[in-house]
N, C-alpha and C positions, 0 to 999 in steps of 0.2 A: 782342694780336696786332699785329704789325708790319707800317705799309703803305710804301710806297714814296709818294715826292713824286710829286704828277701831274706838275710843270713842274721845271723848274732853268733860270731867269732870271739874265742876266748873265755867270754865267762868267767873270770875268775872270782870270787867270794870268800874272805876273810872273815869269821865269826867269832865273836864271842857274847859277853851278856855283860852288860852294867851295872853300875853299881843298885841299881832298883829294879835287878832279876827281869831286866828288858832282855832282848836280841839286838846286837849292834852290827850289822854285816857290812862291810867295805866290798863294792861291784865293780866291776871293770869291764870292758870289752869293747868290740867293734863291730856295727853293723853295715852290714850294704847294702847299698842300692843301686838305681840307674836313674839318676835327674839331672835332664839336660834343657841349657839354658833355650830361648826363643826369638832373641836378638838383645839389643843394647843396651835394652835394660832390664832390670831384675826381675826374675819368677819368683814367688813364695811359695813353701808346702806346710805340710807339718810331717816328720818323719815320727812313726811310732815305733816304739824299738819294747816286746815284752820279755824280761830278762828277769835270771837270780832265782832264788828259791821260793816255795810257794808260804804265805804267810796266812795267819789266825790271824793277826790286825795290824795294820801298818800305819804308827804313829806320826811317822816324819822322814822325810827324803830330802837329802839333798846333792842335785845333781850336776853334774856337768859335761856340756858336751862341746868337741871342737870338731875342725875338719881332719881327715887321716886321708884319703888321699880323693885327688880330683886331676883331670883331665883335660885337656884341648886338644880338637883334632887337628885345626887348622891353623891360619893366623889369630890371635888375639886379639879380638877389637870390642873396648870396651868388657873386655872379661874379668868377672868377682864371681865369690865362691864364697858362703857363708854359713854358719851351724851359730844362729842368734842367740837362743836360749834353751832353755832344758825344765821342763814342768815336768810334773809326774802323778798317776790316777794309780788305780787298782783294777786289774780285769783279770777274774780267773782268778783269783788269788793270788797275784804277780804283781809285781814293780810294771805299771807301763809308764814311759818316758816318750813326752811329747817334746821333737825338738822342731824346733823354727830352723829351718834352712833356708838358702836361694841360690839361682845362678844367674849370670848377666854372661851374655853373646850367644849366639844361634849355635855354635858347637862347642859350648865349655859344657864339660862333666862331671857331678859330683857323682863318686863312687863309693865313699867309704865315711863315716863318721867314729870318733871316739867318745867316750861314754866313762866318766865314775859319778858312782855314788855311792854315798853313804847314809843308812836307811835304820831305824829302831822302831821297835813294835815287838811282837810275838810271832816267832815261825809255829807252822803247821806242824 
């Protein structure tokens, strides 16, 4: 089941327009959460992270996401930590980025994921 980022930290957006009177914006940022693993082996989610300015039409994304911080509470047995891939829809008029995450062991914590992208179409 798929949750939504509690926060989206940073934000930052770089702008300009292309050489065919496009919008080019460079994204950045971090969102958080709270996904903890359930023993030895891996959970899957999708984290949805909706971020950056609002757009008239969004031609193309491309995104990327890694881990930014995770956690163990205990001993580590059999503990991984993942941010797989990074897709992206439209809701709202926004950038939403679907990222594949996981964790593996009953107390490992993913906390935080990083995020760019870079996106052309027409802003709002």
């Amino acid at each position: 089941m798929a949750q939504f980022a509690q926060f989206v930290d940073g934000g930052h957006a770089l702008r300009t327009r292309s050489g065919d009177n496009r919008d080019l914006v460079f994204l950045s940022g971090t969102a958080g959460l709270f996904f903890q693993g359930t023993g030895g082996s891996f959970i899957r989610d999708t984290l949805l992270v909706p971020f950056g300015p609002r757009w008239q039409r969004v031609d193309d994304v491309a995104p990327v996401a890694s881990l930014a911080s995770i956690f163990n509470v205990n001993v580590a047995n059999n503990a991984g930590w993942a941010a797989d891939n990074a897709n992206w829809g439209v809701l709202n008029n926004q950038i939403l980025l679907f990222i594949a995450i996981a964790v593996s062991d009953s107390d490992g914590q993913l906390l935080r994921v990083s995020f760019q992208a870079s996106a052309v179409g027409v802003l709002a």
